[in-house]
VOGU-3710 file (C-alpha; in Angstrom, 3 decimals, decimal comma):
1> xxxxxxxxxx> -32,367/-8,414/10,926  -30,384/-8,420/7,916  -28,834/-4,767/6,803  -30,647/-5,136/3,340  -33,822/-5,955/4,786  -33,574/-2,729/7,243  -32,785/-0,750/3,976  -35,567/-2,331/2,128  -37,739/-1,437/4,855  -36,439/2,425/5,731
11> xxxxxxxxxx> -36,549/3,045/1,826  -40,554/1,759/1,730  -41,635/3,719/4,821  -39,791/6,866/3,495  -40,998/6,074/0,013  -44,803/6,374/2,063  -43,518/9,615/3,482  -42,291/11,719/0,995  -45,634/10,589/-1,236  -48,043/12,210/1,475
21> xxxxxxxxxx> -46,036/15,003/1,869  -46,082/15,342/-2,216  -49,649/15,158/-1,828  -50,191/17,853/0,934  -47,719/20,208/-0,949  -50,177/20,219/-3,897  -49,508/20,538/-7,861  -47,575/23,796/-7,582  -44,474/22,071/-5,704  -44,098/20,014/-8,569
31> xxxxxxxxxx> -44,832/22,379/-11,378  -43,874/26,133/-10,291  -41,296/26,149/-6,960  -40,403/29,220/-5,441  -36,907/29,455/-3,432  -38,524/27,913/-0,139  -39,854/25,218/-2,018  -37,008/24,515/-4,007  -34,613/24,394/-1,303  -37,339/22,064/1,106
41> xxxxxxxxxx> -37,835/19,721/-1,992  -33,843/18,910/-1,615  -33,392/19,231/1,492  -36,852/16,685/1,938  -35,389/14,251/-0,495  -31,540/14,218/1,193  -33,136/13,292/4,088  -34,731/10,612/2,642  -31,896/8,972/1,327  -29,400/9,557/4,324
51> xxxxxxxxxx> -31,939/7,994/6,143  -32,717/5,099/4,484  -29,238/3,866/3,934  -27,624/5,068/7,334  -28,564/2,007/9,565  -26,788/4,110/12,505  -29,299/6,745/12,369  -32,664/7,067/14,308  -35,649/6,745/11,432  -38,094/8,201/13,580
61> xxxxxxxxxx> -35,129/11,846/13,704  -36,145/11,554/9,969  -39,063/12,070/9,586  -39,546/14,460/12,189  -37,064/16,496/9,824  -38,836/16,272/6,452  -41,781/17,396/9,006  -40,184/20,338/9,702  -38,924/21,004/6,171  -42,715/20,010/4,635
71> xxxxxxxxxx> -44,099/22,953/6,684  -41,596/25,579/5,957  -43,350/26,299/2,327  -47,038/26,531/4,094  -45,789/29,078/6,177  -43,865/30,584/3,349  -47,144/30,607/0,784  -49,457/31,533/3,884  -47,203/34,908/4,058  -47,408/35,048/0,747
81> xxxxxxxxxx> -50,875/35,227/0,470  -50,742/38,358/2,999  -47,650/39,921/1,832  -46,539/41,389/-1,705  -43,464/42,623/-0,421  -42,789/38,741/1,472  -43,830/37,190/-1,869  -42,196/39,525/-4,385  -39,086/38,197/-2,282  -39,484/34,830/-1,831
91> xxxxxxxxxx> -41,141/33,891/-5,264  -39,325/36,692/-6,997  -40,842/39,808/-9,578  -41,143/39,158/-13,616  -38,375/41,394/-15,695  -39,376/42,878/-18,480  -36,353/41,645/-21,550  -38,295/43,873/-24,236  -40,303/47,043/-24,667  -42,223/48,457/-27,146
101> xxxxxxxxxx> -39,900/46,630/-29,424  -36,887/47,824/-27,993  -34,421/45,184/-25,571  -33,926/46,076/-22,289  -30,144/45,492/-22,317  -29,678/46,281/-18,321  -32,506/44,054/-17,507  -30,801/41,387/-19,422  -27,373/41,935/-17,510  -29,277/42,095/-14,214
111> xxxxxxxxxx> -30,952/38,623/-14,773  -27,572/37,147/-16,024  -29,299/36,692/-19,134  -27,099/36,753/-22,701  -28,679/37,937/-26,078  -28,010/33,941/-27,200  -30,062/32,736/-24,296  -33,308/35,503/-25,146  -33,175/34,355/-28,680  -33,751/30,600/-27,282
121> xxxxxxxxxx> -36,688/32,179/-25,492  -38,463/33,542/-28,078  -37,501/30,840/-30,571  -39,590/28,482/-28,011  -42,292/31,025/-28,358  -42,532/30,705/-32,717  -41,008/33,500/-32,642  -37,624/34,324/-34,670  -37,205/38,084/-34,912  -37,063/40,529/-32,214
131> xxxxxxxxxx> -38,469/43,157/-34,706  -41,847/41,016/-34,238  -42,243/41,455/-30,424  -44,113/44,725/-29,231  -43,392/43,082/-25,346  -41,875/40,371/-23,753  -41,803/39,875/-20,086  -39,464/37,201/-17,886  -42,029/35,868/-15,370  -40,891/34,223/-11,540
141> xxxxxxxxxx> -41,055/30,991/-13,049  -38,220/31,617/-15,439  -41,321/31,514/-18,831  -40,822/34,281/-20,897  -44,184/35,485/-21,964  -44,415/37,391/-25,340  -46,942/39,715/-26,855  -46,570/40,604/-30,475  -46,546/43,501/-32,426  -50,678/44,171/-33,648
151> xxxxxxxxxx> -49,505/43,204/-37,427  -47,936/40,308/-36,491  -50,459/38,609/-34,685  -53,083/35,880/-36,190  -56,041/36,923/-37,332  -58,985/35,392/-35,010  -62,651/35,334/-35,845  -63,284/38,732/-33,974  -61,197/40,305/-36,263  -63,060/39,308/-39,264
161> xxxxxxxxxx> -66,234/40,236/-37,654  -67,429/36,250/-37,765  -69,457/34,684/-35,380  -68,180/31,108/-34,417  -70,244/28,696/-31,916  -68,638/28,240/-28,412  -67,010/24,728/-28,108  -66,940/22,181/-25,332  -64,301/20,231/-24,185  -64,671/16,941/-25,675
171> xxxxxxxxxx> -66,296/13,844/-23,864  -63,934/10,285/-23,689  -66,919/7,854/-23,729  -64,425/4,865/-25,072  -60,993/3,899/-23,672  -58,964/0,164/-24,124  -62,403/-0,934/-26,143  -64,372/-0,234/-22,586  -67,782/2,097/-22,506  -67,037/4,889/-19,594
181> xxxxxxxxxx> -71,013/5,618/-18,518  -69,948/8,838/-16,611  -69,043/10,705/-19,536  -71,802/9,511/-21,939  -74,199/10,347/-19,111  -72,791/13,459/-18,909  -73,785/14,162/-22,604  -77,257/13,239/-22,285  -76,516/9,812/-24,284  -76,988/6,325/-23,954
191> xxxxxxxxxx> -75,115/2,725/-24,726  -77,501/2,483/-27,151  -76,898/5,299/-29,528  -73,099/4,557/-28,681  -73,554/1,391/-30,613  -75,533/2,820/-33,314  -72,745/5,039/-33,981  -70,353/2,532/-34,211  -72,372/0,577/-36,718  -72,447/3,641/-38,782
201> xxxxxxxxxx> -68,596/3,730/-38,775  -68,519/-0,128/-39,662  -66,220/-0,768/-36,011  -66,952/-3,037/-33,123  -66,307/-1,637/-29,546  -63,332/-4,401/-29,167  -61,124/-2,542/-31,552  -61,884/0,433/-30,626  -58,742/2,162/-28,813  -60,336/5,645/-27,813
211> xxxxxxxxxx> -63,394/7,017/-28,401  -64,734/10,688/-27,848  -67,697/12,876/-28,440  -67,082/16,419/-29,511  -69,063/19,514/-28,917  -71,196/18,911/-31,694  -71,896/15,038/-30,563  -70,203/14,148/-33,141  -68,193/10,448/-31,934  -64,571/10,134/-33,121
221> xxxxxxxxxx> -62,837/7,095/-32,567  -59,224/6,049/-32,670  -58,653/2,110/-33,780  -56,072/-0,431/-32,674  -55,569/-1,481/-35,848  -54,368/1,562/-37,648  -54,156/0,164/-40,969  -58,566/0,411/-40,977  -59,770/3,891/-42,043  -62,586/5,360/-40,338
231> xxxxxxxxxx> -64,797/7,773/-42,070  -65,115/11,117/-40,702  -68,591/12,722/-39,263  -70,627/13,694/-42,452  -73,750/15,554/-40,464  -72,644/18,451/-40,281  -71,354/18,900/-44,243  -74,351/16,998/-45,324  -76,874/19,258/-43,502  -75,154/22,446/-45,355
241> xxxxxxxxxx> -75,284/20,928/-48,412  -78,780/20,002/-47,817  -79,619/23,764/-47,351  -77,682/25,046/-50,260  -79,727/22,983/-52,576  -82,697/24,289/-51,016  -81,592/27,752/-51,368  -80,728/26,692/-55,272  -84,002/25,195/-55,381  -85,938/28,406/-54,251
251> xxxxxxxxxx> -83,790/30,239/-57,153  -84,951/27,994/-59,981  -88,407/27,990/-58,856  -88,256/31,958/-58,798  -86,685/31,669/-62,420  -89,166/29,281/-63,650  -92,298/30,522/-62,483  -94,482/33,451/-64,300  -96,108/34,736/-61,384  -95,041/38,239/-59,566
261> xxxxxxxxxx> -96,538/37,289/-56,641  -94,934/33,360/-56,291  -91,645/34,705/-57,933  -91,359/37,594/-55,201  -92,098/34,887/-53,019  -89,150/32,660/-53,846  -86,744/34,797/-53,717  -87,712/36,540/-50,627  -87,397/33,359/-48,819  -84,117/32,617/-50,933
271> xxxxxxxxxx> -82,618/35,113/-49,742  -83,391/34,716/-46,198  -82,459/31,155/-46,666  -79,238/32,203/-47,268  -78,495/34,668/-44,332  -79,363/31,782/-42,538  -76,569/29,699/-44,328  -74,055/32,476/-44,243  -74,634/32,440/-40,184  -74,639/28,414/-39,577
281> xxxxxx> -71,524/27,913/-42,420  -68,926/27,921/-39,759  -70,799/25,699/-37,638  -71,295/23,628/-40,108  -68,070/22,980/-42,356  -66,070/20,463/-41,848
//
């Protein structure tokens, strides 16, 4: 057998190999590696190599090898899992870099960390003066996580004392111009009212790139050709303007009308009409 062929051949089994290992290791040996991992992950892939391109070497010695080295970090997380002290060593504790606004300048030192490199950091983070940070905390994973000082942080919607409708994430029901039935089932929707939709937007489902259904079932679609404009959803905005001239409506007739009774009438139910827009408004805008 030719040498290349033997190559060709040692390279595609090992390919096979180091895939199903990948795959046993899980997400987290790609994503967040602790030192075992780190160090198997080389060592795995070395072997790999050596093995594929040294024709003098016994393929089967291989992958008994990256074997050995795949099963090193289950053992190591399997510790983990029943030892702090085992896992604060092998995957390493956070550091805290800055403290009730003040910089930790021995924790910096001990982490081999210079004031250049923590003002990368937090410049990552949006954030460009120290004076802004209440806390920020080096995790195992080499992140630096950052928590603001109270004034400097956005306002959300429980600080304004607004209530805002929970949102779900949204539904791809069109990809490359194709209907995916799992995730219009899923929404309680059929092909039908998929192609109603799209006549409403003026697109056919062949030049339709993505399409997705929001929270409020509202479908959004993306076009191939991206010189056509597509209209945005107008439900929502056209339902609360709907009930704002209602609530003008009951006004007027309150203004116009001579009796007590009908008047108190009106604007009793005016003004209820519009607690009940106040509440929906977020909902509802655009």
């Amino acid at each position: 057998m030719p040498d290349w062929i033997d190559i060709a051949i040692r390279a595609i089994i090992f390919a096979a190999v180091l895939f199903l290992i990948t795959r046993l290791l899980g997400k987290k040996q790609i994503s967040e590696l602790n030192f075992f991992e780190y160090v198997s992950g080389i060592t795995i892939g070395s072997i790999g190599a050596e093995i594929s391109t040294g024709l003098e070497r016994n393929i089967f010695h291989g992958i008994i090898a990256i074997g050995i080295f795949a099963v090193i970090p289950f053992v190591a997380d399997f510790i983990s899992l029943k030892s702090k002290r085992f896992r604060d060593f092998t995957e390493g504790k956070p550091t805290v870099f800055i403290k009730d606004g003040k910089i930790m300048e021995d924790n910096l030192k001990k982490e081999r960390y210079t004031t250049d490199e923590l003002l990368e950091l937090l410049r990552k983070k949006n954030v460009f003066q120290v004076a802004d940070v209440e806390f920020a905390v080096l995790e195992a994973t080499g992140d630096l996580s950052v928590l603001l000082k109270k004034e400097n942080q956005p306002l959300t919607a429980k600080d304004l004392n607004l209530t805002v409708p929970s949102i779900k994430e949204p539904q791809t029901i069109i990809m490359d111009g194709k209907i995916l039935d799992e995730p219009l089932a899923t929404i309680g929707r059929s092909r039908a009212w998929l192609h109603t939709e799209l006549e409403k937007l003026g697109v056919t489902l062949e030049n339709v790139f993505l399409g997705q259904v929001n929270s409020y079932g509202e479908l959004t679609v993306d076009l191939y050709d991206d010189k056509l404009q597509v209209a945005s959803p107008q439900e929502r905005p056209l339902i609360l303007s709907t009930l704002k001239k209602c609530q003008a409506d009951l006004e007027l007739f309150a203004l116009g009308t001579e009796s007590k009774e009908a008047k108190q009438m009106y604007r009793l139910n005016s003004e209820k009409l519009q607690e009940a827009i106040d509440k929906v408004t977020p909902i509802l805008k655009a």
